[in-house]
N, C-alpha and C positions, 0 to 999 in steps of 0.2 A: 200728809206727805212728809217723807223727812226730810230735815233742816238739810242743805248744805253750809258750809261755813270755810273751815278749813279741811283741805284733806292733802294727807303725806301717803301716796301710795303707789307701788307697780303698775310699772309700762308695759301692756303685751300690742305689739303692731302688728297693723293688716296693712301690709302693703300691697294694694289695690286699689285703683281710682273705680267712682262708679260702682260702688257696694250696694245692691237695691234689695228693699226690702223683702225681697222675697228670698234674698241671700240672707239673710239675717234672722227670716223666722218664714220657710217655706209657707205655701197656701193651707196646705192639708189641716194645719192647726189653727185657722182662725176661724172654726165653729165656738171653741169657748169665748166667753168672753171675761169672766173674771182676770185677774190681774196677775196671776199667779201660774206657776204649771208650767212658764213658756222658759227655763234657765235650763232645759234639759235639754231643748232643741233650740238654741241660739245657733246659728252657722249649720242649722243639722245637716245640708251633705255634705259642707266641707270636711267638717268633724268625725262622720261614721261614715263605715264602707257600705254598711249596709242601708235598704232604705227606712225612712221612717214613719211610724201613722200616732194618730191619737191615741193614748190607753196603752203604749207599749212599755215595758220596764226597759228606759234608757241604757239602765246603768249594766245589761246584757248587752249592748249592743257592741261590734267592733271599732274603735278608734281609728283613726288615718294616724298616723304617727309623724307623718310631718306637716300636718295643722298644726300654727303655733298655737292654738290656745290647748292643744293637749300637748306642750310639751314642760316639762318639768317646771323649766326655770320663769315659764308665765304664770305658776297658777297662785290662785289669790289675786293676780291681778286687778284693780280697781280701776284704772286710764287706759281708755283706748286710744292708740295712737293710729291713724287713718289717712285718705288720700282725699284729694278732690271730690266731689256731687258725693260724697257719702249720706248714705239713708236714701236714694232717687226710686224711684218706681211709685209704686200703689203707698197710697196713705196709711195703710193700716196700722192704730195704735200699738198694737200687739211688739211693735220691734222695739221701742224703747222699754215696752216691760218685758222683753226677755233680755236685753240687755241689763237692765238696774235686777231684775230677779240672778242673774247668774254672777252680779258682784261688782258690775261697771257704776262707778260713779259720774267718770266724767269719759266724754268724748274728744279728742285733737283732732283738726284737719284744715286745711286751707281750705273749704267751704262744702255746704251742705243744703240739700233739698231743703227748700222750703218747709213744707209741711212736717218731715220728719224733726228739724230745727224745731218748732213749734211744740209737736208733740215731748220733745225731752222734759220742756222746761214743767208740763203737766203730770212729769211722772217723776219728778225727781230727778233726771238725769243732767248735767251742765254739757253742752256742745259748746266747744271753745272755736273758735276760729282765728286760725296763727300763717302769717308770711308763707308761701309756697316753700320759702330756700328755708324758714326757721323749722317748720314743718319735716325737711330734707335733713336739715342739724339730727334732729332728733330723733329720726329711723336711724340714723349713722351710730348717734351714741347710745341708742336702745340694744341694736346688734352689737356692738363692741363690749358693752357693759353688762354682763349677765346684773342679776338683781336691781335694773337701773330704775332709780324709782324719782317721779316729781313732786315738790310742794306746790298744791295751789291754794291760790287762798283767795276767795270771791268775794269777799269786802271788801280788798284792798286789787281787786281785780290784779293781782300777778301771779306768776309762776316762776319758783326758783328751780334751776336745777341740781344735780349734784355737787357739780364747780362751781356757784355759787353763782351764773346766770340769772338775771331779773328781766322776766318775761312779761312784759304790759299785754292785757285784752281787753277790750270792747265788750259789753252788755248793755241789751237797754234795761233801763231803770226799774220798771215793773215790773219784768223778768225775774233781773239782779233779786229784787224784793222776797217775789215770790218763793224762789229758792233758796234763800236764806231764813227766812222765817218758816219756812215749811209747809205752802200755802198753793192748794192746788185752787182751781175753779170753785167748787164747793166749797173750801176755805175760805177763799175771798170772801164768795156771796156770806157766809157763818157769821163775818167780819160785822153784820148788819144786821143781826137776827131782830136788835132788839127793835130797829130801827121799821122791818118786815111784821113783826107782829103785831106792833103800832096801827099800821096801815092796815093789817086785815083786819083791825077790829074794829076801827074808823068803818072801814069800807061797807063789813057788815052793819053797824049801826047805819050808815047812811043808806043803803040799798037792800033791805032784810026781804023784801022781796023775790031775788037773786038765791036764796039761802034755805026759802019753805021747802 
């Protein structure tokens, strides 16, 4: 998984409470399961007029033109900036990996489903969770500021902005760990192999029985 550490980069905002994962990576695509595939169809009805399925060349289809993430001054964006229960509905992994495949590092919003909260920190993605009014600031000065971009920096749990705002956030520890060292579930457990191979070999000598 990749490191997060420090990231300086573009704000695109969804100003909309209540973003459910099916908003974020429709049903129709969660037959694959690999990690990959899903940054073409992030937001896909918001995004195309037209509808979408598996196996289609995205890159034919029609734009909305007033979706912000198809408009100019977002793209490359790396922070999403967002509203209340974002990520809610169905559990499905798939939303945080079309979000980190289309280029989102980090998440902002005054709070987030449970489950979807969880699944980021597995896939690489940081979900921040910031004040209702700080949150409110920062759609203000997103709209205002073409190219408005933030520093975060997740060792030292802050966020500056461009006037030079020092933004304190909350992480638990293990979390914090995990995405800074770059350390999904299978990482972790990696963390111990040598620790795992020990034990099988024990186990076999003690019980070779188990093993004919």
């Amino acid at each position: 998984m990749e490191q997060f550490t420090v990231l300086d980069g573009l704000v695109a905002p969804i100003d909309r409470a209540n973003v459910d994962t099916d908003a974020i990576i429709p049903k129709q695509y969660l037959k694959a399961i690999g990690r990959t595939g899903f940054g073409a169809t992030l937001f896909d009805e918001w995004r195309y007029h037209d509808p979408g399925a598996p196996g289609m060349d995205h890159s034919k289809r029609r734009l909305r033109a007033d979706f912000v993430l198809n408009q100019a001054r977002y793209a490359g964006a790396q922070i999403l900036l967002a509203r209340e229960n974002f990520g809610c509905g169905s559990s499905r992994e798939h939303a945080p990996w079309a979000l980190h495949e289309f280029g989102f590092r980090a998440v902002i919003a005054p709070s987030f489903a449970d489950i979807f909260f969880n699944n980021c920190f597995k896939n690489g993605l940081l979900p921040i969770v910031l004040p209702a009014d700080t949150v409110d600031g920062l759609f203000r000065e997103v709209e205002a500021t073409p190219g408005y971009r933030l520093r975060i920096d997740l060792p030292e749990q802050r966020i500056t902005t461009p006037q030079g705002l020092d933004i304190g956030f909350g992480i638990d520890p293990s979390q914090k760990h995990s995405l800074v060292h770059g350390l999904d579930e299978i990482g972790q457990t990696l963390k111990h192999a040598a620790a795992i191979r020990g034990f099988e070999v024990a186990h076999r000598e003690r019980f070779p029985w188990l093993f004919a």
